[in-house]
C-alpha positions in Angstrom: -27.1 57.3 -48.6 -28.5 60.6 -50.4 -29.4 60.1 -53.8 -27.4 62.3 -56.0 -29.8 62.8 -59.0 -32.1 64.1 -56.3 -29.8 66.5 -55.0 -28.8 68.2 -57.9 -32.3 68.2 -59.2 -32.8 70.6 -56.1 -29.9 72.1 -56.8 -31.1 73.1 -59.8 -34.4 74.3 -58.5 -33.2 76.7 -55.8 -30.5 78.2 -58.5 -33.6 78.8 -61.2 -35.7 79.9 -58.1 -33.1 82.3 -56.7 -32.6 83.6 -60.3 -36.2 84.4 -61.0 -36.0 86.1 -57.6 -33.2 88.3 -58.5 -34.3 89.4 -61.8 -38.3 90.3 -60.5 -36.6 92.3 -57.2 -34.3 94.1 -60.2 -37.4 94.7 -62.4 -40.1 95.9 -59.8 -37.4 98.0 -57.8 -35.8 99.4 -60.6 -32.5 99.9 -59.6 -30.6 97.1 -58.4 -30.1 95.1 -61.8 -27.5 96.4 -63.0 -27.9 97.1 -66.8 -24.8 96.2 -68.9 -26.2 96.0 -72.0 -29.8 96.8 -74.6 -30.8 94.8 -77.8 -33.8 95.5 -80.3 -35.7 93.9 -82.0 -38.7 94.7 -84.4 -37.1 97.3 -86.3 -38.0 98.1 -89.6 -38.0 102.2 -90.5 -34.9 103.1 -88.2 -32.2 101.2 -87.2 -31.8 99.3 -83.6 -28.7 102.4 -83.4 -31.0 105.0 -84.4 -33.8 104.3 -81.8 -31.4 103.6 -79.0 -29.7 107.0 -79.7 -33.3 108.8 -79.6 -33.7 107.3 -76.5 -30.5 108.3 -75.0 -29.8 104.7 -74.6 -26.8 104.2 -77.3 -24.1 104.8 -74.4 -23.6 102.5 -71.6 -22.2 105.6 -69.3 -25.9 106.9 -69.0 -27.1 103.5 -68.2 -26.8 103.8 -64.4 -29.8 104.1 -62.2 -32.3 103.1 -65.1 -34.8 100.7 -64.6 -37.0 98.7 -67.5 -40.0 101.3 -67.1 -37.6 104.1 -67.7 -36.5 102.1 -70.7 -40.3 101.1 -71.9 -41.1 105.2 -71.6 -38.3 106.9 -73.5 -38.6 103.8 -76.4 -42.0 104.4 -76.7 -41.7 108.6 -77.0 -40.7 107.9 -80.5 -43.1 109.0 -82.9 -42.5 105.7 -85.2 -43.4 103.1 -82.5 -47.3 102.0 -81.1 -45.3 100.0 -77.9 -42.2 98.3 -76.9 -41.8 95.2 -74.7 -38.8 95.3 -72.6 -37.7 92.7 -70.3 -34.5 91.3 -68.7 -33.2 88.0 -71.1 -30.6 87.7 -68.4 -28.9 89.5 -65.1 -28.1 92.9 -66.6 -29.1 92.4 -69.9 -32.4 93.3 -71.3 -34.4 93.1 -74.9 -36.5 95.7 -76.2 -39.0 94.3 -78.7 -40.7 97.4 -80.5 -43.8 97.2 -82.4 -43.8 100.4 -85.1 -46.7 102.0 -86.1 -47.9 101.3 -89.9 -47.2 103.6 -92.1 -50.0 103.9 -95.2 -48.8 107.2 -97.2 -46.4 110.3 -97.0 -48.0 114.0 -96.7 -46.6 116.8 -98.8 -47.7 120.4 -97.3 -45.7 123.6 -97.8 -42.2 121.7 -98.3 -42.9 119.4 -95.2 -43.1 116.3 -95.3 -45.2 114.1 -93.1 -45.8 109.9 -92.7 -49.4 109.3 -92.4 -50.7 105.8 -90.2 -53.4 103.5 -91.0 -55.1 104.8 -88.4 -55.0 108.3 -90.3 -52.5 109.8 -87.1 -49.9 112.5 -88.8 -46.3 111.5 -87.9 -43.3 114.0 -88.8 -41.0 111.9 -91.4 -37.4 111.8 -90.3 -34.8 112.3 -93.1 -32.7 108.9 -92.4 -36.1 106.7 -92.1 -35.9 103.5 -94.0 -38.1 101.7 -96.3 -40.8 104.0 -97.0 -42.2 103.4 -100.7 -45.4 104.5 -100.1 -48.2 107.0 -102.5 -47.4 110.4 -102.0 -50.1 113.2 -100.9 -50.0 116.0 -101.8 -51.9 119.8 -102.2 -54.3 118.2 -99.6 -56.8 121.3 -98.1 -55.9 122.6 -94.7 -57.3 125.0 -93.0 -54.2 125.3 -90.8 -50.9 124.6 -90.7 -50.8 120.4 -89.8 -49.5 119.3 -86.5 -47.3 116.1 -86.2 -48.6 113.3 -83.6 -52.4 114.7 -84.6 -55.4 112.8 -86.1 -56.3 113.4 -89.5 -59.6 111.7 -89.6 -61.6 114.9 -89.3 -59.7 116.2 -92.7 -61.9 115.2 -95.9 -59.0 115.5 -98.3 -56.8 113.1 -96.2 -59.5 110.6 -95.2 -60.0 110.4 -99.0 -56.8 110.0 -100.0 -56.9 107.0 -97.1 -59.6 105.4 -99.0 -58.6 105.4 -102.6 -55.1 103.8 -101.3 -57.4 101.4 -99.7 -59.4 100.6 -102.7 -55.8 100.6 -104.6 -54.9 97.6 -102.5 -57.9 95.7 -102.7 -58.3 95.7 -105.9 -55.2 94.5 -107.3 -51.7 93.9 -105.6 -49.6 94.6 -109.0 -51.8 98.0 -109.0 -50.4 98.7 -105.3 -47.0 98.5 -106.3 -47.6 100.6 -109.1 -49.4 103.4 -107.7 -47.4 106.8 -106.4 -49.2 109.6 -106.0 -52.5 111.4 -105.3 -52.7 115.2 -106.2 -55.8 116.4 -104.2 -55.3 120.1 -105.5 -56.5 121.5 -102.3 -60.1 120.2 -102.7 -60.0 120.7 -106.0 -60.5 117.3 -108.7 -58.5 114.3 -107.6 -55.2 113.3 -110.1 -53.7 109.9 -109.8 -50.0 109.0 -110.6 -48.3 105.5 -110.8 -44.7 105.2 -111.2 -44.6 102.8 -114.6 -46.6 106.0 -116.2 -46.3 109.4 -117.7 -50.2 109.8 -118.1 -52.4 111.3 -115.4 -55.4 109.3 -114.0 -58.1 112.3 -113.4 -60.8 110.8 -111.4 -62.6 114.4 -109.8 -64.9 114.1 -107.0 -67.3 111.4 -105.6 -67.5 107.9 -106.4 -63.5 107.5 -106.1 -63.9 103.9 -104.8 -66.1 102.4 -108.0 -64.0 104.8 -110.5 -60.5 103.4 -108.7 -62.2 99.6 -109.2 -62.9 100.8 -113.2 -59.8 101.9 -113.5 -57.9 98.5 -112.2 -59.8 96.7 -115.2 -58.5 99.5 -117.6 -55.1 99.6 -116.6 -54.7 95.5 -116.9 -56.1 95.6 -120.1 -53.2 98.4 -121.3 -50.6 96.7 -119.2 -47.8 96.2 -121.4 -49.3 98.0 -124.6 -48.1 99.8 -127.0 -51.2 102.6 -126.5 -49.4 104.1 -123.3 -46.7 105.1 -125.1 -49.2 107.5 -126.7 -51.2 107.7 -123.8 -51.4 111.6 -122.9 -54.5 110.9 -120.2 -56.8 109.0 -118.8 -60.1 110.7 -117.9 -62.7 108.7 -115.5 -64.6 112.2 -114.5 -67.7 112.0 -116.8 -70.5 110.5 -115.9 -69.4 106.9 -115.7 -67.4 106.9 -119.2 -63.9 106.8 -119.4 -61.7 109.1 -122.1 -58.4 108.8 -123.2 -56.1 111.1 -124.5 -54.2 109.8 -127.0 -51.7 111.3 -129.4 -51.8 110.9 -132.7 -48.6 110.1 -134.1 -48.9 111.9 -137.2 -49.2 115.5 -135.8 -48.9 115.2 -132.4 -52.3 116.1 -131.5 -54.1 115.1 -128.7 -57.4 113.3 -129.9 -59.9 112.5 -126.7 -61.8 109.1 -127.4 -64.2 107.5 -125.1 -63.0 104.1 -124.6 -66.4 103.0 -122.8 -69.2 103.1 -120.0 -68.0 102.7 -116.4 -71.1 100.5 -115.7 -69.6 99.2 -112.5 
């Protein structure tokens, strides 16, 4: 007599066999999975909608005839994702999990606007993009117009601003949060911004890193003082001191005080 736990344990095996089977004749042919449906996953800036419609993969009447390499290469010809992994979960029913690029600033040039990468590459921003608090660039020094999908690392203004937003980060979280803007003035001295703030941060040129660092310890021993209310600037451009411009409150002046040396 046949042992009927045995049998259906090879039962089993030839379905999950036969299934695997299918599904990697479907993928490495290409065409004879039929494809009744696409998820996402991984999305952050755009919605799963969004990218599905860039790819011309939001209607299931243009799904015939496409195959998970076809999928994989229009996903990934979107400017906001480094790669996509797209597989069959089931018969005729795959998952695209998206990995998007990290976003570290926006670019302002000539009323465009532009998302610049970690990795310094030049993105154009899309108007219904998501979630993007990030410092704000602007009046950087071109000496052409800027071409989305390029590298910036060869601009100096850029690759600057890419390194005080470093030194932002490292040196205090609650700083990160705060800051909003750099204004590069097309090579000219470099202005900082942050959003809790009326008063500009002048820092100039050279030694932005150390004078970034001085200026964290400054700004969290103001934080939550009555002196930025009169707070008119903040001046870290002079050879390692730092001077504020504070307004007196009985005329309205501006009186420029040097509140110490940047010995850092």
């Amino acid at each position: 007599m046949k042992n009927p736990g045995k049998i259906l344990g090879i039962s089993f095996m030839i379905l999950t066999v036969g299934g695997l089977i299918y599904l990697s004749v479907g993928i490495s042919s290409g065409h004879e999975v039929k494809i009744y449906s696409i998820a996402v996953e991984g999305e952050n800036h755009f919605s799963k909608e969004q990218y599905l419609s860039y790819a011309n993969l939001a209607e299931k009447q243009n799904y015939e005839n496409l195959s998970l390499q076809i999928i994989k290469d229009r996903i990934e010809k979107h400017p906001y994702i480094q790669n996509a992994d797209v597989r069959f979960t089931e018969a005729g029913k795959v998952l695209i999990k998206i990995r998007e690029k990290v976003f570290d600033s926006i670019l302002l040039d000539k009323g465009n606007q532009y998302l610049i990468t970690d990795n310094l590459q030049l993105l154009p921003l899309f108007s219904d993009t998501k979630k993007i608090n990030y410092p704000v660039i602007s009046n950087a020094f071109f000496g052409s117009q800027p071409v989305a999908l390029s590298s910036m690392k060869k601009n100096l203004d850029v690759v600057t601003a890419s390194k005080i937003i470093s030194a932002v980060k490292l040196a205090n979280p609650d700083l990160e949060k705060d800051f909003s803007a750099i204004d590069l003035q097309s090579g000219g001295e470099i202005i900082l911004y942050l959003s809790s703030t009326d008063y500009p941060i002048m820092i100039g040129r050279g030694n932005e890193i150390r004078k970034v660092i001085y200026f964290n310890t400054l700004w969290q021993s103001l934080k939550g003082k009555e002196i930025n209310n009169y707070l008119d600037y903040v001046d870290l451009r002079y050879g390692g001191h730092v001077f504020l411009g504070i307004t007196d409150s009985t005329n309205g002046l501006v009186k420029n005080i040097d509140a110490g040396h940047n010995k850092s």
